[in-house]
Every structure is written in structure tokens, then in C-alpha cells.
TORGUZA-481172 format. One record per residue (C-alpha): x negated, y, z negated; residue number from 1. Coordinates in steps of 0.001 Angstrom, whole numbers, padded with zeros to 6 digits. Example, Ala and Ser with C-alpha at 12.3 -4.5 7.8 and 13.67 -1.06 7.14 Angstrom:
       xx       yy       zz    k
  -012300  -004500  -007800    1
  -013670  -001060  -007140    2
END
This chain:
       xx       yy       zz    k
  -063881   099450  -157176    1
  -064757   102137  -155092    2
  -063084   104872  -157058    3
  -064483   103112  -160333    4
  -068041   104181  -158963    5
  -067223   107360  -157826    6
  -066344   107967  -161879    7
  -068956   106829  -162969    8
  -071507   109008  -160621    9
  -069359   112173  -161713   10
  -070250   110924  -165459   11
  -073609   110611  -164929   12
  -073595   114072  -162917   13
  -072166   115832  -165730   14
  -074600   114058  -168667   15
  -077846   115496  -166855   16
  -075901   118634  -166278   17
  -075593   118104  -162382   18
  -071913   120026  -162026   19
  -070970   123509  -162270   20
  -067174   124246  -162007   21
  -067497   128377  -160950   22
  -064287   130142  -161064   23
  -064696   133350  -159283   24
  -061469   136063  -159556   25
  -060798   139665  -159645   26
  -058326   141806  -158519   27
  -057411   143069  -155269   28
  -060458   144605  -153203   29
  -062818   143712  -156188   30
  -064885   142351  -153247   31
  -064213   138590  -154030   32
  -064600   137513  -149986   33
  -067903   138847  -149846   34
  -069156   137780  -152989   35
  -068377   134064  -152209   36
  -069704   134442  -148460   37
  -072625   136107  -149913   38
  -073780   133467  -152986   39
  -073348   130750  -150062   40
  -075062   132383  -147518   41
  -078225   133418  -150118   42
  -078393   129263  -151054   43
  -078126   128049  -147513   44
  -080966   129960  -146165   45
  -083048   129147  -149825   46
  -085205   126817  -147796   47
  -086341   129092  -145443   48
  -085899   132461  -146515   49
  -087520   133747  -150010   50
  -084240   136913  -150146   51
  -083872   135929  -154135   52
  -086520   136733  -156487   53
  -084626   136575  -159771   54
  -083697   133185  -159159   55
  -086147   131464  -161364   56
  -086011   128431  -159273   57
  -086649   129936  -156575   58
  -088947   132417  -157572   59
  -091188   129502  -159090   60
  -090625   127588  -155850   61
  -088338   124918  -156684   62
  -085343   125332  -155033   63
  -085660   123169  -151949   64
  -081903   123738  -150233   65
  -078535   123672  -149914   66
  -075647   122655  -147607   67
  -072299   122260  -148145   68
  -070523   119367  -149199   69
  -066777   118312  -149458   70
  -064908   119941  -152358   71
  -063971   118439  -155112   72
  -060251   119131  -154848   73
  -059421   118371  -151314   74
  -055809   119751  -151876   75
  -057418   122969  -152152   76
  -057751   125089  -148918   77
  -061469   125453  -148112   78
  -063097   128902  -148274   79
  -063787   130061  -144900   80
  -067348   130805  -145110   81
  -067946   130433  -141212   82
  -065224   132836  -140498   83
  -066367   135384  -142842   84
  -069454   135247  -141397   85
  -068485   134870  -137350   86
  -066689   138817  -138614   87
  -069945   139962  -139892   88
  -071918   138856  -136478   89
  -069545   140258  -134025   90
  -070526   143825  -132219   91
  -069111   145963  -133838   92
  -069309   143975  -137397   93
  -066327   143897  -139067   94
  -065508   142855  -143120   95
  -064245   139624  -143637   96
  -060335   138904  -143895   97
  -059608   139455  -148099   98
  -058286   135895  -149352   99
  -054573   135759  -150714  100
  -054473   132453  -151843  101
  -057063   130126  -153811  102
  -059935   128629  -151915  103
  -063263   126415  -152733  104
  -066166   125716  -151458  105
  -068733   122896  -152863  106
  -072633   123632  -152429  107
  -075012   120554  -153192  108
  -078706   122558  -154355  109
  -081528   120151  -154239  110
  -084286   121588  -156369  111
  -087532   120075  -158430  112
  -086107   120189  -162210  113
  -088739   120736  -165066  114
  -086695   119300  -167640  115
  -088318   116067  -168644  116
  -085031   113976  -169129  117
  -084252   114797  -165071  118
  -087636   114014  -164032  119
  -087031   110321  -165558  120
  -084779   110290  -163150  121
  -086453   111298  -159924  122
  -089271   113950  -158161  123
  -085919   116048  -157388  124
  -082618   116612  -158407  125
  -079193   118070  -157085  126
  -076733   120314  -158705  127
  -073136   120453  -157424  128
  -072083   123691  -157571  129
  -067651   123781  -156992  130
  -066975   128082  -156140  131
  -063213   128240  -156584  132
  -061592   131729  -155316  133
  -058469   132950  -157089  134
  -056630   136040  -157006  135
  -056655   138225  -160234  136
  -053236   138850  -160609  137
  -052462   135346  -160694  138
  -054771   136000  -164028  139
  -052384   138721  -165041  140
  -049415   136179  -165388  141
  -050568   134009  -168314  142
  -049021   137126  -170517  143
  -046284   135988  -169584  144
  -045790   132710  -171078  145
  -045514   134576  -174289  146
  -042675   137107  -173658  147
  -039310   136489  -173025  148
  -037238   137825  -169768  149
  -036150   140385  -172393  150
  -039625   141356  -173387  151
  -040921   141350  -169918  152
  -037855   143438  -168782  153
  -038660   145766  -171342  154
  -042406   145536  -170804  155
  -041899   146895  -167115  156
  -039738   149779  -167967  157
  -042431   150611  -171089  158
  -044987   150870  -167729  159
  -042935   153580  -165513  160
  -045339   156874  -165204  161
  -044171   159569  -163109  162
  -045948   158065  -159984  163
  -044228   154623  -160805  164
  -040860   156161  -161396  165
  -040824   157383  -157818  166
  -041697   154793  -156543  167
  -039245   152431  -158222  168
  -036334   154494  -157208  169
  -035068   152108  -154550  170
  -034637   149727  -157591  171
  -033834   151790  -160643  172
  -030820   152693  -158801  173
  -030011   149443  -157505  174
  -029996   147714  -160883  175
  -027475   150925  -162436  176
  -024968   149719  -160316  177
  -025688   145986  -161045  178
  -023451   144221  -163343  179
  -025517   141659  -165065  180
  -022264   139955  -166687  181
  -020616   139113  -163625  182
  -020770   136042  -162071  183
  -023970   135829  -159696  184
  -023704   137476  -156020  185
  -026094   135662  -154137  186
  -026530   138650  -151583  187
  -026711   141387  -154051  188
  -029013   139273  -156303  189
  -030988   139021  -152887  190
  -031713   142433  -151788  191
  -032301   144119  -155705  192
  -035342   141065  -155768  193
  -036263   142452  -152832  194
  -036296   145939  -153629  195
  -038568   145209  -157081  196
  -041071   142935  -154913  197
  -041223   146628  -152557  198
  -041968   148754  -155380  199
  -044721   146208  -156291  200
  -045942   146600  -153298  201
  -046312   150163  -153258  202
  -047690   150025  -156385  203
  -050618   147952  -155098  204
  -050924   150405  -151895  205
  -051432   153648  -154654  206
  -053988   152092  -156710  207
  -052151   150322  -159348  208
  -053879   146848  -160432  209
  -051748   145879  -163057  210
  -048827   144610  -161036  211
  -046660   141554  -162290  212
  -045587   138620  -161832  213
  -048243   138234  -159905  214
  -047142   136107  -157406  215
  -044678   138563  -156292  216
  -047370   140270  -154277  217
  -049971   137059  -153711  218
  -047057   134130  -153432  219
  -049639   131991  -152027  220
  -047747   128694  -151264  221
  -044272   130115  -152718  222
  -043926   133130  -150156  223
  -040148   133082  -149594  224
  -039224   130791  -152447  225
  -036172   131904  -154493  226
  -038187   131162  -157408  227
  -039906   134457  -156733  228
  -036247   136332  -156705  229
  -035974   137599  -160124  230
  -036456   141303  -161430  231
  -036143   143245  -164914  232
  -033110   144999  -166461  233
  -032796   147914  -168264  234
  -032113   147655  -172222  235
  -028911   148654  -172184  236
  -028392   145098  -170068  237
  -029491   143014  -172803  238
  -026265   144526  -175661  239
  -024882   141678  -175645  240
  -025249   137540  -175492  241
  -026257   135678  -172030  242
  -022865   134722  -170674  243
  -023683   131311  -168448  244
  -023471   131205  -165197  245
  -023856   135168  -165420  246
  -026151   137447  -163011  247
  -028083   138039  -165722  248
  -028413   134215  -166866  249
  -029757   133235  -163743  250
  -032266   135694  -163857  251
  -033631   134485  -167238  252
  -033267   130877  -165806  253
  -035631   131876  -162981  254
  -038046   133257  -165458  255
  -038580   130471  -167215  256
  -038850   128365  -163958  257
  -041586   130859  -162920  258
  -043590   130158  -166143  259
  -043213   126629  -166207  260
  -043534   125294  -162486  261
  -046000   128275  -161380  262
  -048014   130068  -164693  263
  -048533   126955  -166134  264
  -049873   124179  -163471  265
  -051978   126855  -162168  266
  -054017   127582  -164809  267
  -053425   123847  -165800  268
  -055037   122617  -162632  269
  -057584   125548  -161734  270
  -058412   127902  -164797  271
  -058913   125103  -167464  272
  -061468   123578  -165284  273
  -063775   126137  -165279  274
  -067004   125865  -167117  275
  -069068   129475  -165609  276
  -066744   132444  -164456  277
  -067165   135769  -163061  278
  -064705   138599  -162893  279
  -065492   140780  -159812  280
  -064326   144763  -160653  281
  -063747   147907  -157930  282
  -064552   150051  -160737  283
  -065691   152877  -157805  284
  -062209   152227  -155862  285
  -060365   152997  -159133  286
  -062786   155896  -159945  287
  -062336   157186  -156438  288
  -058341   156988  -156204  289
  -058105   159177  -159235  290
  -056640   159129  -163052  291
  -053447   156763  -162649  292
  -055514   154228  -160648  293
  -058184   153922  -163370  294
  -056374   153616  -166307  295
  -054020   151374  -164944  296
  -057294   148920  -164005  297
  -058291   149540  -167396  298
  -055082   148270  -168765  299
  -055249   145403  -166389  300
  -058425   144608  -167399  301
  -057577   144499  -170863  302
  -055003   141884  -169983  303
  -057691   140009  -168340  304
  -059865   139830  -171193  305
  -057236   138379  -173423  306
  -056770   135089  -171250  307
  -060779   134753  -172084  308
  -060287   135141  -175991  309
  -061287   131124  -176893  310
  -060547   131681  -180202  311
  -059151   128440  -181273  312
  -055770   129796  -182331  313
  -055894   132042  -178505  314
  -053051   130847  -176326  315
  -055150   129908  -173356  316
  -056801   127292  -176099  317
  -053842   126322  -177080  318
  -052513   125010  -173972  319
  -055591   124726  -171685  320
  -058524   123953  -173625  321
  -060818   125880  -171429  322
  -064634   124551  -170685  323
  -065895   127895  -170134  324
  -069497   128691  -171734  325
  -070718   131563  -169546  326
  -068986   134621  -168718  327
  -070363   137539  -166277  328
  -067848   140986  -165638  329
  -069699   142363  -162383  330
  -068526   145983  -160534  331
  -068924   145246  -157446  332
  -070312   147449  -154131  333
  -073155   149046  -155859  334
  -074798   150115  -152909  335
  -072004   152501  -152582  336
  -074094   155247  -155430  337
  -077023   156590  -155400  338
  -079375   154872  -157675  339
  -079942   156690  -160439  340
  -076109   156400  -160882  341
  -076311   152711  -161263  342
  -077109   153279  -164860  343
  -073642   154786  -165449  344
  -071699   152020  -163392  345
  -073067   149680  -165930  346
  -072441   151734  -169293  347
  -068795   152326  -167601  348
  -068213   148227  -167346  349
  -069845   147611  -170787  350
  -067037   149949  -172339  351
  -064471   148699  -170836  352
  -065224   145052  -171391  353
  -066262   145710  -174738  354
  -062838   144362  -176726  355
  -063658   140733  -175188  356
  -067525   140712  -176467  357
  -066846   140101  -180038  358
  -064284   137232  -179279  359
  -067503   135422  -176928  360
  -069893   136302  -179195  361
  -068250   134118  -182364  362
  -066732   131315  -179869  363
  -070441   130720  -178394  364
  -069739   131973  -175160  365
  -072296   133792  -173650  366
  -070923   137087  -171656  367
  -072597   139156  -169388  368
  -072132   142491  -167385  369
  -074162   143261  -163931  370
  -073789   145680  -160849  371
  -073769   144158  -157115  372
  -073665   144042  -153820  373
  -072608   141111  -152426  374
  -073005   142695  -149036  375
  -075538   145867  -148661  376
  -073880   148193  -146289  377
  -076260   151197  -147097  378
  -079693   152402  -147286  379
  -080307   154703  -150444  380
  -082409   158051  -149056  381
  -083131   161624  -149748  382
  -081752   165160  -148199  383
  -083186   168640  -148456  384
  -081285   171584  -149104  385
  -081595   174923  -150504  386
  -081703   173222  -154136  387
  -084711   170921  -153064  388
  -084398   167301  -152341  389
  -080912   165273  -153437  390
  -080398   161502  -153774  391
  -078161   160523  -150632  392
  -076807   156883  -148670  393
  -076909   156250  -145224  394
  -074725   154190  -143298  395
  -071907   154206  -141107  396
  -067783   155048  -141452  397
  -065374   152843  -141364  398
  -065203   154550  -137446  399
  -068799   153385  -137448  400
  -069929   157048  -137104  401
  -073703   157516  -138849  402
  -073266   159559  -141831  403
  -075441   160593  -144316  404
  -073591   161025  -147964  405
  -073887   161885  -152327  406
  -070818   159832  -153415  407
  -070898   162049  -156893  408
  -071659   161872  -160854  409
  -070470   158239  -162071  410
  -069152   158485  -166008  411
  -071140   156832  -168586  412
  -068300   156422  -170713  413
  -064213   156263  -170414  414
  -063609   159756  -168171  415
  -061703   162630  -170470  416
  -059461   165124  -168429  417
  -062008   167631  -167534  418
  -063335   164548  -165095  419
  -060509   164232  -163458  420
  -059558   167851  -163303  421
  -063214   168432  -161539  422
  -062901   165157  -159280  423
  -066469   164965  -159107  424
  -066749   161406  -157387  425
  -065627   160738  -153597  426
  -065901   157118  -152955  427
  -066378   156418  -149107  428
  -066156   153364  -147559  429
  -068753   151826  -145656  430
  -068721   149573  -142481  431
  -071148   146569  -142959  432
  -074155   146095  -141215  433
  -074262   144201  -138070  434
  -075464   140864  -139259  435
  -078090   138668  -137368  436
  -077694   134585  -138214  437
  -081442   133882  -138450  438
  -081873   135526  -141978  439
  -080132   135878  -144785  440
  -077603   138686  -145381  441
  -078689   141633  -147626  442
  -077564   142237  -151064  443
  -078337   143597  -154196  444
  -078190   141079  -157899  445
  -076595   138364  -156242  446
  -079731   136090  -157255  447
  -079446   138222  -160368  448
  -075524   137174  -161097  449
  -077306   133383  -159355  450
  -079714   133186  -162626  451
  -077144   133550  -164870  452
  -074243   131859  -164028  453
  -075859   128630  -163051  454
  -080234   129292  -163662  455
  -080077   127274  -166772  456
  -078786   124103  -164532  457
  -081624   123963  -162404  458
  -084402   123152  -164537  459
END
């Protein structure tokens, strides 16, 4: 009886739009920690503290509080706000642990709604707001589920640049001496998984983004699982028919496993759910760590956007049926350029995202692009030299050493070689403030990104 009532209430909640399912992703040091720690933080203190102006409900003085609640999903590890926080307040401050795995939180917003159907209902009203945290490369797997091991093998090879071919060497040798016809050698088989799960690794340590399966670097619950001991084989592997019980016949065997037990209930479970979603980008990181870096987060990217094509022919439609209606691509660490640079962060994003608008645009999804900072580690200032006065930040090292710095000339469009050549942007890293627990923590468009992922609810 009890879980009869508890259906109903979710019914009702979701007829006078009282939910809000927020997926929240990007890939590694997009800044998805902060983000989350920061959009909870900003709503807890809403009852006190006035820190978000373009928050229309707040702004017009209707958004009464917030606390948190207990998730939805209670299988799903909790987002550790409190710890993210307790790093932030500790002398000296220090960021807050990255997340490798999903996490949720659940915020309950009490607020006085205009809408005249709510007010038939009561003086106030709550919105349930579920923030789920997933890792971006998990994201970068749902490509997968169309490819063969073939295809994927050949895929991988296909993405070998000079850097990448170095790196690889460990297991570009390895699998020469492999003999994919033979009967399986467990031991063997071992250590060549292994050595592709390294050169993953590495890839993700020199700026690469685009770095699948994606589990193979984020296993999550299925760190050490032999599911995750596959790797590709060269073309010349493939000559001639799958013998079974063959080396290379298990490996196909485990990449079909890997689709169907891990690809599939995860976005089954978590991605499908989603009604409002925002894709966090380091679009400064990539800029900063130079030509290979950025175009290989552009190519992510672009593999990104095609999981959010809801076309109804699209693949995620066809085996997800996705709820999403609002979509916002935000770079984040803003406060990281000067601000008459900002202008260019956002012209950047807009290019990059632009092969996904169309697709939103006819499937009624609204999409979105915005600059942040979840977490303002700077102050924006000027410095006089012999040219006159220059646009500078001030803050403090990661060695928490006070420094006074011009990052550089952010692109307005896709950088040609003559940027790259010039390196005319030096990204430095910031240590964050020291952070005091009787106000709010600073930002910049988080109540912006607020409005527009989940505004329209709280009228």
C-alpha cells in the first residue's frame, strides 16, 4: 500500500512539473566536482544569501530554500557534497577529490510558484531536483554498440598520431608477436590487456579525451573484472574466419559482453532518465596543452554530440527513448581569462557544438551554450607597463604563491597552424580560495546555467 502511494505522489509530482532528472557529465577535469558542489551549495544558502541574481525566482524573491533529500536511486553512491566542501574550508584550501564513478544528489527547492494551476494547489510549492554525476567517457562508449570488434579494432589503429604511436609501443609490439588463431593463453591474453589499458592511460595523462572503451580508464564498479581484458588487433588479424575457442574469439566474445552487460544498462538505467543535461568542457585545458590535445577534444566532442541526436531514427532513440528537453554545453573555469576574452571562449564552444544544434533545433530540444565558474578562484585586475595598462588575474599557484597573470588571446574560431605555431595562450592553474561556511561560495553563471536548466520549473 505503501509503495502504491509513493507512485502515485511521484505522478502527481511529475503532472505539476515538480521533478527534474539533471544529468550532469563531461570529460575528465571538465570541472564536474565543482560544478555539482557549487549548484548545491548556491541553493542551500538561497534562503539566506541573495549570491544569484539571474535566477528569476530568486531574483523576484520566491525561492524560499533548499535542503537535501534522499535520492531517488538509493543504489547510487551519493555525491559527496560535505567532503567537497570540508577540502575547500581547510587552511590551506584544497580542490575537491575529481569523481570516477557516478554519484547523485537530490535537492528539494521550496519556492512561491506563479503559475495558477500550482497555486490551486497551495501558497508554495517544491521542486525535486535529482543531480546525477557521470563520467564522460562512459558517454564515449555508446559508439560502440554500433561497430563490431573488427570495426573498433580498426577504429583504434585509424586514431594512432605520432604522439599516440609512441605511446602505444608497449602494445603494438606485444600484439605482432600475438597469434590470434591459437588457442587462448590466459597469461599472455593477461598482460597485452594490460599493456592497451597503460597506453590509455597515458593517453589521458598527455591530453587526449577521446579514449575508449571508456571504462578501461573509469571501471567504476568493474575495476579488475576480466570483462575489461580485451584489446584491438591489427588488420592483418582479421584475414581470415573466427576459429572458436581462438585468442582472437574470445576477444570478440568479450566485446560483445562489454556492450551488452556494461554500454547498455548504463545508459539504460542512468542516461535515458534524463530530462535537463549539461555537458561540462576544459576547453582552456585543451587550448593550453597544445594542438593534439584540442583536436582530439574536438573529436571527442563530436562523439558526444551524436549520443544527443533525438532524431527518431538516432540510435540512442532507438534503444533508450531519451526524456531530454533541455540541453546546455558549458566551458568551464572562466575565471581563468581575462574578461574581455570571455567573448571568444563562447564563440569557440558555439563552433564546436555547432553539428548538434540543427539536430535540437528540429527534435524540439532546446540547446544552450554558457561560460562558468563553478568555483571563482581569481580576481580579474589591471597592470601597468611600458604599453599602458593590460587586463591581468590575481590569485594564487597551485604552491599557493600570489601571482599576478595575462593567460593570452583565446580563438574565436577553430585555431589554424599559425596559433599553434605562436602558442599564444598559457593556461595556469589556480588554487581555490579559502572558503568560509557562513556564505555562499563564489562563482560566475552558475545561477545563469540555474535559470536555464531548471527556471522554467519554478514558476
Amino acid at each position: 500500500m505503501k509503495r502504491i502511494s509513493n507512485e502515485i505522489n511521484q505522478l502527481l509530482q511529475r503532472g505539476v512539473d515538480a521533478h527534474i532528472s539533471l544529468g550532469v557529465t563531461g570529460l575528465s577535469r571538465a570541472g564536474k566536482t565543482a560544478f555539482i558542489t557549487s549548484v548545491t551549495n548556491q541553493l542551500l544558502y538561497s534562503s539566506t544569501h541573495k549570491a544569484m541574481p539571474l535566477l528569476t525566482a530568486q531574483s523576484q524573491g520566491r525561492l524560499l530554500g533548499a535542503r537535501q533529500v534522499t535520492q531517488s536511486n538509493i543504489l547510487t553512491p551519493t555525491f559527496g557534497y560535505n567532503a567537497a566542501i570540508d577540502s575547500l574550508s581547510l587552511e590551506p584550501p584544497v580542490w575537491p577529490k575529481p569523481t570516477t564513478d557516478v554519484g547523485a544528489i537530490k535537492l528539494a527547492l521550496r519556492y512561491t510558484p506563479k503559475k495558477r494551476t500550482k497555486k490551486l494547489m497551495g501558497s508554495t510549492a517544491t521542486l525535486y531536483v535529482d543531480i546525477v554525476d557521470y563520467p564522460g567517457e562512459w558517454l564515449l562508449d555508446l559508439p560502440l554498440l554500433e561497430l563490431s570488434y573488427e570495426q573498433w579494432s580498426d577504429s583504434q589503429y585509424q586514431r594512432l598520431d605520432d604522439t599516440k604511436q609512441a605511446l602505444a609501443n608497449d602494445w603494438i609490439h606485444g600484439v605482432a608477436n600475438f597469434e590470434p588463431e591459437r588457442p587462448c593463453d590466459d597469461q599472455v591474453f593477461n598482460e597485452l590487456a594490460n599493456t592497451f589499458r597503460d597506453y590509455l592511460h597515458q593517453c589521458k595523462d598527455h591530453g587526449y579525451h577521446y579514449v575508449q572503451p571508456g571504462r578501461f580508464v573509469l571501471p567504476g564498479e568493474y575495476a579488475g573484472a576480466p570483462i575489461l581484458d580485451f584489446f584491438p588487433l591489427p588488420k592483418s588479424a582479421f584475414s581470415n574466419k573466427t576459429v572458436k575457442k581462438s585468442a582472437r574469439y574470445v576477444l570478440e566474445q568479450r566485446f560483445e559482453e562489454y556492450k551488452k552487460e556494461i554500454v547498455k544498462p548504463f545508459f539504460k538505467h542512468y542516461f535515458a532518465q534524463f530530462n535537463r543535461q549539461i555537458v561540462l568542457v576544459d576547453l582552456l585545458g585543451s587550448l593550453n596543452q597544445g594542438k593534439h590535445a584540442f583536436e582530439d577534444m574536438q573529436f571527442a566532442l563530436e562523439q558526444i554530440i551524436k549520443s544527443f541526436k533525438f532524431g527518431k531514427h538516432s540510435l540512442i532513440n532507438r534503444l533508450f527513448s531519451p526524456k531530454t528537453d533541455k540541453l546546455l554545453f558549458a566551458t568551464t573555469k572562466i575565471d581563468h581569462v581575462t574578461p574581455e576574452q570571455q567573448k571568444n571562449v563562447d564563440k569557440l564552444l558555439q563552433t564546436l557544438i555547432a553539428p548538434v544544434w540543427q539536430y535540437a533545433s528540429f527534435e524540439h530540444v532546446e540547446l544552450k551554450t554558457m561560460s562558468v565558474s563553478s568555483i571563482q578562484a581569481t580576481e580579474y585586475g589591471l597592470v601597468t607597463d611600458s604599453n599602458g595598462k593590460s587586463p591581468a588575474l590575481r590569485g594564487q599557484d597551485m604552491a599557493y604563491n600570489a601571482v599576478t597573470v595575462y593567460p593570452g588571446e583565446v580563438p574565436d574560431n577553430l585555431p589554424h597552424a599559425d596559433y599553434w605555431a605562436k602558442t599564444g595562450f598559457e593556461f595556469s592553474p589556480f588554487a581555490p580560495k579559502q572558503y568560509s561556511k557562513l556564505e555562499p561560495l563564489g562563482h560566475i553563471r552558475i545561477d545563469a546555467a540555474l535559470e536555464y536548466l531548471l527556471g522554467d520549473k519554478l514558476w
